[in-house]
C-alpha positions as CSV (number, residue, x, y, z in Angstrom):
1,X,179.1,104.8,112.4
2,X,179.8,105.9,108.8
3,X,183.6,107.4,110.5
4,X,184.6,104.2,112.4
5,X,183.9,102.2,108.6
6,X,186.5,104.7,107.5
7,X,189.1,104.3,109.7
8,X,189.3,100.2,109.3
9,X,191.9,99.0,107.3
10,X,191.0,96.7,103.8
11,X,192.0,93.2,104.2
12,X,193.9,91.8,101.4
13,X,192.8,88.1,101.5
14,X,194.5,85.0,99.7
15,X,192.4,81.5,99.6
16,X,194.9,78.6,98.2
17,X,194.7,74.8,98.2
18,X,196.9,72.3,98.8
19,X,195.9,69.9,96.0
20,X,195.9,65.9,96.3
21,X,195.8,63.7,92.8
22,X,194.6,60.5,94.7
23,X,198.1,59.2,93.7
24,X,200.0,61.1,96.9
25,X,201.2,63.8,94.7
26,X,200.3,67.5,95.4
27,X,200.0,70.1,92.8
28,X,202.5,73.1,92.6
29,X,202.3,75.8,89.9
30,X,205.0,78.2,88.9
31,X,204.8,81.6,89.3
32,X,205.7,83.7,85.7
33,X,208.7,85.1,85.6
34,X,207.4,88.7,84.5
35,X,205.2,88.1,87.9
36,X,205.5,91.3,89.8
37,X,205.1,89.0,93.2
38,X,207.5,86.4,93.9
39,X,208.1,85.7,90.0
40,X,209.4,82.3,89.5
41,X,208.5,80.6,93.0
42,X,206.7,77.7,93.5
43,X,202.8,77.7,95.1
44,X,199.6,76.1,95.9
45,X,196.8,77.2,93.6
46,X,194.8,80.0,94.1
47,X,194.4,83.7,94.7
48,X,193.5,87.2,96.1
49,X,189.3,87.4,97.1
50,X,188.3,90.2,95.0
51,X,185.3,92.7,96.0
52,X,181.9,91.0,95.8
53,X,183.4,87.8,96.0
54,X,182.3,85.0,98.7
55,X,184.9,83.1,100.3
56,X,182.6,80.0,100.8
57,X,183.5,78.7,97.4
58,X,186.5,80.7,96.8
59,X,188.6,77.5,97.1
60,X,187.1,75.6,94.2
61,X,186.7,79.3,92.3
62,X,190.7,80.0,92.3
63,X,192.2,76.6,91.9
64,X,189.9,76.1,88.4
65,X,190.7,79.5,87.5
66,X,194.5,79.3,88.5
67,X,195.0,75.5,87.5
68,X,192.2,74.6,85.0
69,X,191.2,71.4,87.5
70,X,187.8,70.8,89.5
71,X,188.3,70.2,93.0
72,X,186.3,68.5,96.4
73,X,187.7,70.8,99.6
74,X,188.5,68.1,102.0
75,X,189.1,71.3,104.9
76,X,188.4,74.4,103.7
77,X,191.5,75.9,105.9
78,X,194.1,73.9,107.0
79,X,196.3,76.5,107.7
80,X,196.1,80.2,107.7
81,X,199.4,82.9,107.8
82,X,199.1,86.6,108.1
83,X,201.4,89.9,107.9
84,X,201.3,93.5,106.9
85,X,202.4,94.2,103.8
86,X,205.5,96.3,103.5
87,X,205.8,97.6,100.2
88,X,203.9,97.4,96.5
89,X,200.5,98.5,95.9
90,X,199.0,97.2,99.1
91,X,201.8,98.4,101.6
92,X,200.4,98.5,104.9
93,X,197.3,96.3,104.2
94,X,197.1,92.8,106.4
95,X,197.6,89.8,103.8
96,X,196.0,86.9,105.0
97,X,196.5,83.9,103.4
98,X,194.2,80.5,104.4
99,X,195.1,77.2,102.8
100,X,192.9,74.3,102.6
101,X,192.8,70.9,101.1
102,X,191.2,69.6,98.4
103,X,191.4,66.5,96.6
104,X,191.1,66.5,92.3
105,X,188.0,65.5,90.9
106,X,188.2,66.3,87.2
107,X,190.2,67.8,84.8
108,X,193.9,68.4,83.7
109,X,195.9,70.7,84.7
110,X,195.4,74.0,82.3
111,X,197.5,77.2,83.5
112,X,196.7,80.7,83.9
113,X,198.7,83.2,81.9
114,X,200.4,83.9,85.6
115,X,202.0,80.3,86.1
116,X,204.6,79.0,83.7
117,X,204.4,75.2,85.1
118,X,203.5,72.7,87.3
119,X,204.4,69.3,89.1
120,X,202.1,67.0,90.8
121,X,205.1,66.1,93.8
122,X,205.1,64.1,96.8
123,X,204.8,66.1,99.9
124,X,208.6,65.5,100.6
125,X,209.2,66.4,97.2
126,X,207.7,69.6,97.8
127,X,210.4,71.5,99.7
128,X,213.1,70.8,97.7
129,X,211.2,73.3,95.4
130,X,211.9,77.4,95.4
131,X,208.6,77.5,97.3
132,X,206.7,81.1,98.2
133,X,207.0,81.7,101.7
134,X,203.5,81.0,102.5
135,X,203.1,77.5,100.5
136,X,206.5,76.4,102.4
137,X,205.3,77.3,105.9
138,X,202.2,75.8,105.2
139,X,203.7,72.6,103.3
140,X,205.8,72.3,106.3
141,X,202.4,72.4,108.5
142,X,200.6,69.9,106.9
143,X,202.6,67.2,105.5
144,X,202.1,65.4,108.5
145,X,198.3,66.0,108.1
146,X,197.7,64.4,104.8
C-alpha cells in the first residue's frame, strides 16, 4: 500500500467564487503585476487549497482572505476546469480549478498584497476584461446561470 501512495500524483487544487453584490454586479480582482502567474489578468476571488486545509469552507476562507468580504456560497461549484500543468514549479501536476457562487454578505472589498484592483461588473461587463483563462471560461458558463 505504502508504494501505490507514492506513485499518485499531488493535486494542485484552486477553489474560486464568482461573487454577486445583490446589485447584479460581480466581483473581479486584478492580478499584481509582479505576479509570477498570469500578472495583470482579471479573476474571481480565491486560491490554491493548501495542505491540511478542508475544501468544505475553502470558498468563504479564500474570497475573505483574497478580497477582505464575507460571503454566503449559493453552489459551492458551479463550474470546475482541469489541465496538467506544463511548466513552473508545479509542471506536470493536474490544476483543478472549481468555481462556485456566492453572494456578499458583509464587508468592503480589502485586497491581498497579490491583487492590484477590483470592479464590481455586470456579468456582460465581465468579458470585456483581460480575464484569466479559467474565470473567462467559467464567466462564459455561468452568466446564463445567475
Amino acid at each position: 500500500m505504502k508504494r501505490e501512495t507514492k506513485t499518485r500524483p499531488r493535486v494542485l487544487l484552486i477553489n474560486r467564487a464568482l461573487v454577486l453584490n445583490g446589485h447584479g454586479k460581480i466581483l473581479l480582482i486584478k492580478r499584481s503585476k509582479s505576479d509570477r502567474f498570469e500578472p495583470e489578468k482579471w479573476e474571481f476571488p480565491g486560491g490554491k487549497l493548501e495542505k491540511g486545509q478542508d475544501i468544505s469552507n475553502a470558498l468563504e476562507r479564500e474570497v475573505l482572505e483574497e478580497a477582505g468580504i464575507v460571503v454566503l456560497p449559493i453552489n459551492r461549484v458551479s463550474f470546475w476546469d482541469s489541465k496538467i500543468l506544463v511548466d513552473g514549479p508545479y509542471s506536470g501536476l493536474p490544476y483543478i480549478n472549481l468555481v462556485g457562487v456566492a453572494k456578499k454578505i458583509a464587508g468592503r472589498v480589502r485586497l491581498s498584497e497579490e491583487h492590484e484592483d477590483f470592479a464590481w461588473v455586470k456579468k456582460e461587463e465581465g468579458l470585456n476584461y483581460d480575464l484569466t483563462e479559467v474565470t473567462r471560461k467559467a464567466l462564459l458558463v455561468l452568466r446564463e446561470k445567475i
